[in-house]
MITIRO-490665 format. One record per residue (C-alpha): residue number from 1; residue in one letter; x, y, z. Coordinates in nm, 2 decimals, always signed. Example, Ala and Ser with C-alpha at 12.3 -4.5 7.8 and 13.67 -1.06 7.14 Angstrom:
num,residuo,c1,c2,c3
1,A,+1.23,-0.45,+0.78
2,S,+1.37,-0.11,+0.71
***
This chain:
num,residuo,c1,c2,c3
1,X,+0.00,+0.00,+0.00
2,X,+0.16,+0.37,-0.15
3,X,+0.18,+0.58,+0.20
4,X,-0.05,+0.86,+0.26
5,X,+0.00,+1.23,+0.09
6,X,+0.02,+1.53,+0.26
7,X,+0.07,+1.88,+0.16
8,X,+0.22,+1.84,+0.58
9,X,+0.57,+1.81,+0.57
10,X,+0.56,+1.79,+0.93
11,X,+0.28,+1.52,+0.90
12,X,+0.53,+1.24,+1.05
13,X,+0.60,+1.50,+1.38
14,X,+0.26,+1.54,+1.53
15,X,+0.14,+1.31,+1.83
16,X,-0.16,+1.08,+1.71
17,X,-0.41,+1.28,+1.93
18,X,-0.38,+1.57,+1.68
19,X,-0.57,+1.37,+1.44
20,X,-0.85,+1.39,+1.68
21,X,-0.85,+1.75,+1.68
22,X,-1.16,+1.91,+1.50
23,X,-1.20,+2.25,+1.40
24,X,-1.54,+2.36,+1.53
25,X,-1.80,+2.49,+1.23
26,X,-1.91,+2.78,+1.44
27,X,-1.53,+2.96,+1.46
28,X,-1.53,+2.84,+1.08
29,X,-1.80,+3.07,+1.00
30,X,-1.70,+3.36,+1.19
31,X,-1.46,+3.49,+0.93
32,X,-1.82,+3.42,+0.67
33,X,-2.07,+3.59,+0.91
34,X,-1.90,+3.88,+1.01
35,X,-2.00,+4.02,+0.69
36,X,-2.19,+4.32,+0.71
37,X,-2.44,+4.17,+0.44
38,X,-2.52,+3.84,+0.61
39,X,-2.76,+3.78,+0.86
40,X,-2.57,+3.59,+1.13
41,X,-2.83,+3.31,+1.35
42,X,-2.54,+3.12,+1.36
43,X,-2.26,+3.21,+1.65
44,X,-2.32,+3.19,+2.05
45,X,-2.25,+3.57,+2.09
46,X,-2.39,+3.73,+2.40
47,X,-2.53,+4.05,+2.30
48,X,-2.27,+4.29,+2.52
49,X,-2.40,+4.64,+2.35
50,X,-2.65,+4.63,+2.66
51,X,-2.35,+4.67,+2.92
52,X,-2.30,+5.04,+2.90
53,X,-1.93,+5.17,+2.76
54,X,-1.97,+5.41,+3.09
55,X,-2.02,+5.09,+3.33
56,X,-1.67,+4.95,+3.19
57,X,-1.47,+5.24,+3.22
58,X,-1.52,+5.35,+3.55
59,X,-1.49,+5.00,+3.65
60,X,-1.13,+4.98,+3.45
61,X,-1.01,+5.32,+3.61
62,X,-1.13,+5.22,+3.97
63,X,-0.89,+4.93,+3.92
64,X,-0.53,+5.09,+3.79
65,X,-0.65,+5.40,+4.01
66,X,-0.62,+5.18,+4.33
67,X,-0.40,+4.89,+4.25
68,X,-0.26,+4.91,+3.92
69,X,+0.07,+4.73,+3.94
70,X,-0.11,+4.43,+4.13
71,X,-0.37,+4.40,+3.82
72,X,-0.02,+4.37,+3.60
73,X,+0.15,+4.09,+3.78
74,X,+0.11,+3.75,+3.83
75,X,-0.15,+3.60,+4.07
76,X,-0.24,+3.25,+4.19
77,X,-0.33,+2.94,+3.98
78,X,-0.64,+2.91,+4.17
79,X,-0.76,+3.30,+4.09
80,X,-0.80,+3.58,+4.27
81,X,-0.96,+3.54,+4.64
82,X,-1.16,+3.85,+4.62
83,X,-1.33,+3.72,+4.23
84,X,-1.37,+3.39,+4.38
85,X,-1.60,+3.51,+4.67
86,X,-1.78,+3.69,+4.37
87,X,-1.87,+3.44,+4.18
88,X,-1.98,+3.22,+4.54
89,X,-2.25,+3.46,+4.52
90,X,-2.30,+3.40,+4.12
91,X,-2.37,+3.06,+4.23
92,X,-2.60,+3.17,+4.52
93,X,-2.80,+3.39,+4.28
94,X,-2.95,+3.04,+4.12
95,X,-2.99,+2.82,+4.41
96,X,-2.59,+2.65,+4.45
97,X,-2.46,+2.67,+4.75
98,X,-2.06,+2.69,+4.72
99,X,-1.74,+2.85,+4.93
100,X,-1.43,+2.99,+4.78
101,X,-1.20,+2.73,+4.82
102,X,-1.42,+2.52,+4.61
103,X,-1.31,+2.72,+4.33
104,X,-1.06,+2.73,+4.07
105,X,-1.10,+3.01,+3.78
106,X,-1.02,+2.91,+3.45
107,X,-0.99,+3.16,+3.13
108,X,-1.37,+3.08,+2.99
109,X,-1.54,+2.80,+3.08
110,X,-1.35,+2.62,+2.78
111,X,-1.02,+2.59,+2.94
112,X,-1.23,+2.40,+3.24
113,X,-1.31,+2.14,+2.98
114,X,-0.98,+2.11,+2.85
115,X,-0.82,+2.07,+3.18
116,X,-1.10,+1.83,+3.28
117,X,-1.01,+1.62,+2.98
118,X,-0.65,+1.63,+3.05
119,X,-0.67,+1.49,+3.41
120,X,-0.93,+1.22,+3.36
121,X,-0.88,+1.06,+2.98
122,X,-0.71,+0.80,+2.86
123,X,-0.71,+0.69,+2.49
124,X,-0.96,+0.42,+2.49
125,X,-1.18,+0.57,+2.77
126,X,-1.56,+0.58,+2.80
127,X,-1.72,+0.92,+2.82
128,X,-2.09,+0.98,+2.81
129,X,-2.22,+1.30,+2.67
130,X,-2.55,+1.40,+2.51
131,X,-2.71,+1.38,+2.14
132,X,-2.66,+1.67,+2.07
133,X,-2.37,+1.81,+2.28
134,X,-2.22,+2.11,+2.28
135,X,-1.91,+2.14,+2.01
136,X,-1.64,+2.29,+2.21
137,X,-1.67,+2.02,+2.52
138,X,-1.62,+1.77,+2.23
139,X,-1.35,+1.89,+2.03
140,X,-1.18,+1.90,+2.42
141,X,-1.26,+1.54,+2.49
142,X,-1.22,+1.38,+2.16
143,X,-0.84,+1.54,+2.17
144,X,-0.74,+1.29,+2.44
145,X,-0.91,+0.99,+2.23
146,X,-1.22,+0.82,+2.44
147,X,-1.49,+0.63,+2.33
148,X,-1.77,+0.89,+2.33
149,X,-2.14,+0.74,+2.37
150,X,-2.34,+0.95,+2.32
151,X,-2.76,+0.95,+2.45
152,X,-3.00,+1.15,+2.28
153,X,-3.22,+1.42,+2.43
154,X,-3.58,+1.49,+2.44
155,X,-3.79,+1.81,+2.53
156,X,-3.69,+1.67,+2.90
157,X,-3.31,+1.64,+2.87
158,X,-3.12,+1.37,+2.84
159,X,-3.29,+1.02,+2.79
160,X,-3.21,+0.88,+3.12
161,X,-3.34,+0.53,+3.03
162,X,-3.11,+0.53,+2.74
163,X,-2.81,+0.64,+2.96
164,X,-2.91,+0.36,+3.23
165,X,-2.89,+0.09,+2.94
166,X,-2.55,+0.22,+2.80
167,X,-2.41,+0.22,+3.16
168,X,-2.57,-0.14,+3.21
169,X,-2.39,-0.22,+2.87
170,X,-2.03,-0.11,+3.01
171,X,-2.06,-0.28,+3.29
172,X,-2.11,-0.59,+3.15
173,X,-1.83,-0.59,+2.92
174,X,-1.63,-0.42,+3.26
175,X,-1.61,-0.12,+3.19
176,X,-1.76,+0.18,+3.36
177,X,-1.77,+0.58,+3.19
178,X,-1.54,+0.83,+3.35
179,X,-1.78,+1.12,+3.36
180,X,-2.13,+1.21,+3.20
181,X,-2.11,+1.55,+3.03
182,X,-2.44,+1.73,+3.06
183,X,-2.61,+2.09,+2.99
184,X,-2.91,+2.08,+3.16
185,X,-3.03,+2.45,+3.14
186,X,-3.13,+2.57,+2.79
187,X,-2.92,+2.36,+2.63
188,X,-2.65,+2.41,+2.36
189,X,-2.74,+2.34,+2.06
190,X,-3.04,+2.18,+2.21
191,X,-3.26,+2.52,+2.37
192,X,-3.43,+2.20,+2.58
193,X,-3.40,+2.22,+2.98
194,X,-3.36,+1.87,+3.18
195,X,-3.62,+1.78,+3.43
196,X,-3.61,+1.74,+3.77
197,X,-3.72,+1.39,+3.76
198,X,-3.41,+1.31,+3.54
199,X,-3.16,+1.51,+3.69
200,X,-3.24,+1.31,+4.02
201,X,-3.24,+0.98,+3.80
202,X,-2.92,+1.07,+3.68
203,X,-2.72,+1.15,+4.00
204,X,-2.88,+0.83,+4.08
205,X,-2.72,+0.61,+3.75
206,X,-2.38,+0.80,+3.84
207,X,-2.36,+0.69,+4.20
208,X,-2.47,+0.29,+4.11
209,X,-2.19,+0.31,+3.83
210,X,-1.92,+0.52,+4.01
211,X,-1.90,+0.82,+3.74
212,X,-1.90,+1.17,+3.76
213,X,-2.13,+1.40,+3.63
214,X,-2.00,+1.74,+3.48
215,X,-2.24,+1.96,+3.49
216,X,-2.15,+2.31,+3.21
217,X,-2.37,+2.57,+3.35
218,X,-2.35,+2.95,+3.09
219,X,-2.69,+3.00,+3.12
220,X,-2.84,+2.90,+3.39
221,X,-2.92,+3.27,+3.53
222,X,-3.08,+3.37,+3.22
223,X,-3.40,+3.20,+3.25
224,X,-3.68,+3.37,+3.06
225,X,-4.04,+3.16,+3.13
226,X,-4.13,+2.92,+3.41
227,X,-4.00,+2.73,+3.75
228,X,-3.62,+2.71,+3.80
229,X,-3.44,+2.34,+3.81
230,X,-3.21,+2.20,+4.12
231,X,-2.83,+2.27,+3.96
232,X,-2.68,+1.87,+3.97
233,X,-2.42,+2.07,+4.26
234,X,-2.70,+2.17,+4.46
235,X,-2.85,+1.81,+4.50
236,X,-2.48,+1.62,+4.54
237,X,-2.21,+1.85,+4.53
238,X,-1.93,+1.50,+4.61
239,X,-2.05,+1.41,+4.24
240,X,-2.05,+1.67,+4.02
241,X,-1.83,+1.89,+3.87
242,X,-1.98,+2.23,+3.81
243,X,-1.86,+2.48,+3.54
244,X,-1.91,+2.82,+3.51
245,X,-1.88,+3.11,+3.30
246,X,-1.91,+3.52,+3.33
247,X,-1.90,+3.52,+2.96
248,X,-2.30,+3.50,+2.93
249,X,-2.34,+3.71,+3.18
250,X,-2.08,+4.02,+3.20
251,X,-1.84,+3.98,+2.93
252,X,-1.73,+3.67,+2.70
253,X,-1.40,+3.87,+2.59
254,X,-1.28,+3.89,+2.99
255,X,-1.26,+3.49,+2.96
256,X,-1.32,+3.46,+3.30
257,X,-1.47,+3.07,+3.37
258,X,-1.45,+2.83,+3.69
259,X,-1.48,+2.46,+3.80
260,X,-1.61,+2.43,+4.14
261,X,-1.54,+2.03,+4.22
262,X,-1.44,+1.83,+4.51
263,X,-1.08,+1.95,+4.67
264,X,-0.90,+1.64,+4.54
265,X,-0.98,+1.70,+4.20
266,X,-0.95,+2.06,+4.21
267,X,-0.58,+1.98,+4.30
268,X,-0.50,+1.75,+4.02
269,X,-0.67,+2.08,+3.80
270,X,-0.46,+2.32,+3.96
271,X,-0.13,+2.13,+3.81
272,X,-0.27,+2.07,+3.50
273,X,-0.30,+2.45,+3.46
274,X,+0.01,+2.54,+3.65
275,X,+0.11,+2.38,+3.34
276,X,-0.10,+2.53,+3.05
277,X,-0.10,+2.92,+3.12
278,X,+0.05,+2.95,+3.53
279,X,-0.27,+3.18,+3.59
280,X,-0.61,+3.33,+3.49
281,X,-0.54,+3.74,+3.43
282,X,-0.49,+3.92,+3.72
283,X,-0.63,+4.28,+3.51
284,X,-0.95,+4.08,+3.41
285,X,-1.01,+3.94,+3.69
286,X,-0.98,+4.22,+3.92
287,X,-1.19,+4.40,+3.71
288,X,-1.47,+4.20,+3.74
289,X,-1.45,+4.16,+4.07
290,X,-1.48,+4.58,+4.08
291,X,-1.76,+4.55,+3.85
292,X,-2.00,+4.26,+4.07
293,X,-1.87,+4.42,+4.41
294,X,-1.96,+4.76,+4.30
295,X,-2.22,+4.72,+4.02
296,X,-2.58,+4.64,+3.94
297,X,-2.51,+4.32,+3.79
298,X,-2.83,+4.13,+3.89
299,X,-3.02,+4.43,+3.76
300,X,-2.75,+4.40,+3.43
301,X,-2.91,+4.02,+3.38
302,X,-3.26,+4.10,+3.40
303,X,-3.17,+4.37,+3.14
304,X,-3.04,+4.09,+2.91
305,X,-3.30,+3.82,+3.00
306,X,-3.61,+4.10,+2.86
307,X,-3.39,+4.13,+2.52
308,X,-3.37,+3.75,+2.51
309,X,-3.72,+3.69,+2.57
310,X,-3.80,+3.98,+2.27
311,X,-3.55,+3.81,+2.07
312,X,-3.67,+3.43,+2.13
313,X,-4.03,+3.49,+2.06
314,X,-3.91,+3.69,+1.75
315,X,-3.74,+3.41,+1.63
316,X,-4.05,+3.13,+1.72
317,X,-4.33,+3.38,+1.56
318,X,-4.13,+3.39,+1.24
319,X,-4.01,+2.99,+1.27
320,X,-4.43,+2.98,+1.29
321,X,-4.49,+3.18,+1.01
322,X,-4.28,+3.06,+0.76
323,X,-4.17,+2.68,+0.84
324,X,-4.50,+2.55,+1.01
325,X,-4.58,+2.18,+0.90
326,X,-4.24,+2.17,+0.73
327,X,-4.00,+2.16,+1.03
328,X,-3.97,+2.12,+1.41
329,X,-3.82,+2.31,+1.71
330,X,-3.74,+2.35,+2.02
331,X,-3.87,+2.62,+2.26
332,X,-3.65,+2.75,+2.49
333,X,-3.77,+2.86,+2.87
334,X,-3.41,+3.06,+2.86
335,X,-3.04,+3.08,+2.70
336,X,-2.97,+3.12,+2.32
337,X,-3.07,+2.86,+2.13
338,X,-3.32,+2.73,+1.92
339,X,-3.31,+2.39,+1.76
340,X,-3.42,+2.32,+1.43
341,X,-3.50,+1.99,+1.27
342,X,-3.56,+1.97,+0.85
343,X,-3.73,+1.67,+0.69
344,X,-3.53,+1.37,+0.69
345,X,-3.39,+1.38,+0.35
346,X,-3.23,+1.76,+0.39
347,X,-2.89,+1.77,+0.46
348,X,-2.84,+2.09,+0.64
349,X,-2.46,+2.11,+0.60
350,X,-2.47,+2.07,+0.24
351,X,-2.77,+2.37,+0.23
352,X,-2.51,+2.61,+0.37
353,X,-2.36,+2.76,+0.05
354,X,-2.69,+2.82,-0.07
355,X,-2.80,+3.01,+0.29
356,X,-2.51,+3.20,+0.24
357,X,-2.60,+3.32,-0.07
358,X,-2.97,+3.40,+0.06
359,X,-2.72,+3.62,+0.31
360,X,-2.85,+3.43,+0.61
361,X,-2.60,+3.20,+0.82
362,X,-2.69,+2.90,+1.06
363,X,-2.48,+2.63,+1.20
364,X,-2.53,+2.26,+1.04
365,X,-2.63,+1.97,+1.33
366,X,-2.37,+1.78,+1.25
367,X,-2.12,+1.98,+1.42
368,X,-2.29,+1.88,+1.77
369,X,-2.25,+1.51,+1.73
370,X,-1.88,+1.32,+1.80
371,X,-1.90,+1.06,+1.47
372,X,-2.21,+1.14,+1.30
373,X,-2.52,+1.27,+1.33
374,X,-2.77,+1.61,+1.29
375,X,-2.78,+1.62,+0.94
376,X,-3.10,+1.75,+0.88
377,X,-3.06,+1.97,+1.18
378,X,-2.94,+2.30,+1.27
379,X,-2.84,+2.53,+1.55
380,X,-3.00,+2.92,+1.55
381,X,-2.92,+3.17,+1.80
382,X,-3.15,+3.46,+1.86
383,X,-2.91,+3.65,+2.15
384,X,-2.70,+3.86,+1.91
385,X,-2.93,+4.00,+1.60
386,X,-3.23,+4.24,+1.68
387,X,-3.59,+4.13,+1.67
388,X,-3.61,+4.26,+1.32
389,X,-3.34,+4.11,+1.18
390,X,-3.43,+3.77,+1.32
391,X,-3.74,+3.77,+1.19
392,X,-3.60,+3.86,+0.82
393,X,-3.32,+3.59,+0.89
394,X,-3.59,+3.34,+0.91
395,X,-3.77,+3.45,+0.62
396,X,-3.43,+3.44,+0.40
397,X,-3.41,+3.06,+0.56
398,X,-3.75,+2.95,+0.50
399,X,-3.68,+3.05,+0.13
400,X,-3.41,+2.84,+0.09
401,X,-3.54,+2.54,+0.31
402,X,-3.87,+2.53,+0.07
403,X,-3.67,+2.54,-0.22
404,X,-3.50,+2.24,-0.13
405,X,-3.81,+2.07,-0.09
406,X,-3.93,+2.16,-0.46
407,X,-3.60,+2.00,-0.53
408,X,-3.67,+1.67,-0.34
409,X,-4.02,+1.67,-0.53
410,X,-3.91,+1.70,-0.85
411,X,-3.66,+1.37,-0.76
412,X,-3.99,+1.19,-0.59
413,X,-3.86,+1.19,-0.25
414,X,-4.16,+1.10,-0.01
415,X,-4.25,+1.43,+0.14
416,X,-4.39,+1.29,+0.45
417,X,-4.09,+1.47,+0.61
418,X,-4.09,+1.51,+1.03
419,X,-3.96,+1.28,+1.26
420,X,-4.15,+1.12,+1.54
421,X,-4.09,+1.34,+1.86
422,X,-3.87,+1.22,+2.11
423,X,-3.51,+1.12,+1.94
424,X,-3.23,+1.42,+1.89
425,X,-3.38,+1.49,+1.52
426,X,-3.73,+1.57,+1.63
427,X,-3.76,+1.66,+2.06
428,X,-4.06,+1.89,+2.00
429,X,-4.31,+2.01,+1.82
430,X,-4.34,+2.37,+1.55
***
């Protein structure tokens, strides 16, 4: 057999795990999106015009005022002390009780993942996440070269009678999953909340099969509609892992993030990124902590949740108008996200070009799945673009959608086209 080409010539250098390395489809389309003439429903992008330029700079002065060279040096792996007592009370806000030496901040939730993966994979081990899951958690996990399993959701969250039979299955061939990874408020890509039911059934799986649970919390303060959930922290801190993030919720370019876990992991963390960066910014951190210490920033996220509620219903009214009886989707109680599925025999990643010229952009399902899966499914976000130009966004996209439909006709593809609710293709109703 003729050895493989590459353009590479240091194809021969790189350790295998590099192979495993994806680049995610929603950085791809930034460079695409950012166009001023495209209609963007496609990147996670917190809307930060509402936190006022004013807010920012007083808070910026108020730190090189009255500590400036601290806020330039070094600090501790672990973060700053004052931040971390901040962000007890971040956790406080939704119902998780926590205490600063829990805490280890991380630059964005994102570097949490990585060092997550770092300290507990091993090629060959078995990871559970959901169906779909969110794209930057897998491109950190399937670095380090698991088995991912991966259990669809419903409009309840992650099937937890599917995820008892796949951790029946590993134990039986003796083997047991290092950690479930779940999102279980408004997910991403998902929009879909898990219920309380299930998030007691799963604590309940873990602790029969010995795994952890992480649990990635962005958007768990920016609930729009209906009855807060338990955080999985709240009802077994011992088992969970609990991520956060200030990006959703103050600023996503301050990367500030944090794992709150039991101590002994939290020290095996701490090395992990002694070794990757020696420390979080001390600048952006201090100046967050000024900011929550000093600032209205409950008030700031009630601001945000009333332009996410406009934006959301936007978004469903015009999914209503314009894809009824062709498509489903989710409905999201909070977060970003809406979920869309197409009829079976649309591949969304391969309707792309064609939304692009339509000047609308969304990101293709397949992107949320580790091997395959979502291709008639796609991922819209409503935080970022104004009422108006979400509802034009869908209207561009609905154009497009129903012209591949007149396509599949004219080939006599059966257009009885929605899935049965309940698998990761279909978890609700339009």
């Amino acid at each position: 057999m003729s050895p493989k080409f590459s353009l590479d010539p240091f194809e021969g250098q790189y350790a295998h795990r590099t192979s495993n390395m994806l680049s995610s489809e929603i950085r791809d389309l930034l460079s695409v999106t950012a166009r001023p003439d495209i209609i963007s429903l496609a990147g996670g992008l917190p809307y930060t015009q509402a936190l006022s330029p004013e807010i920012i700079l007083r808070t910026v002065r108020a730190v090189l005022e009255e500590d400036c060279a601290a806020s330039l040096q070094y600090g501790p792996t672990d973060g700053y002390a004052p931040l971390k007592h901040d962000l007890m009370r971040v956790m406080g806000a939704e119902g998780t009780p926590c205490f600063p030496e829990d805490i280890m901040i991380t630059n964005g939730a994102q570097q949490g993942l990585e060092l997550i993966a770092k300290v507990f994979i091993n090629p060959g081990d078995s990871i559970i996440t959901e169906a779909p899951s969110y794209v930057g958690a897998l491109n950190s996990f399937l670095s380090y070269q698991p088995r991912i399993h991966s259990i669809p959701l419903d409009e309840q969250g992650l099937r937890t009678d599917l995820l008892e039979e796949k951790l029946g299955e590993l134990a039986r061939e003796g083997s047991r999953a290092k950690f479930i990874y779940v999102v279980p408020n408004f997910h991403n890509p998902a929009g879909v909340t898990m219920s309380r039911e299930r998030r007691f059934r799963l604590l309940e799986l873990a602790h029969r099969h010995d795994c952890l649970v992480l649990e990635d919390n962005p958007y768990g303060l920016l609930r729009f509609e209906g009855d807060p959930e338990p955080s999985l922290r709240s009802l077994d801190e011992g088992r969970v892992i609990y991520l956060g993030t200030l990006s959703k919720i103050f600023a996503a370019g301050m990367r500030i993030g944090w794992v709150a876990a039991p101590h002994p992991i939290l020290d095996k963390l701490l090395l992990a990124k002694q070794s990757a960066d020696l420390c979080s910014s001390t600048f952006t951190q201090m100046v967050a902590h000024r900011y929550f210490a000093g600032e209205d920033w409950l008030g700031q996220v009630e601001q945000l949740k009333e332009i996410y509620r406009g934006r959301r219903d936007a978004m469903l009214e015009a999914l209503e108008e314009h894809l009824e009886g062709i498509a489903r989707w989710t409905r999201p109680q909070g977060g970003l996200f809406v979920w869309v599925t197409l009829p079976a025999f649309i591949k969304a990643p391969e309707m792309l070009a064609a939304a692009i010229d339509a000047k609308v952009a969304f990101v293709p399902g397949t992107g949320f799945f580790p091997y395959r899966g979502g291709e008639n499914s796609m991922r819209l976000n409503f935080s970022y673009a104004d009422e108006d130009t979400i509802r034009e966004g869908i209207k561009r996209l609905s154009k497009v959608i129903k012209r591949e439909l007149s396509l599949a006709r004219a080939f006599g593809h059966d257009l009885d086209p929605l899935p049965e609710k309940g698998g990761p293709d279909g978890m609700t109703g339009g």
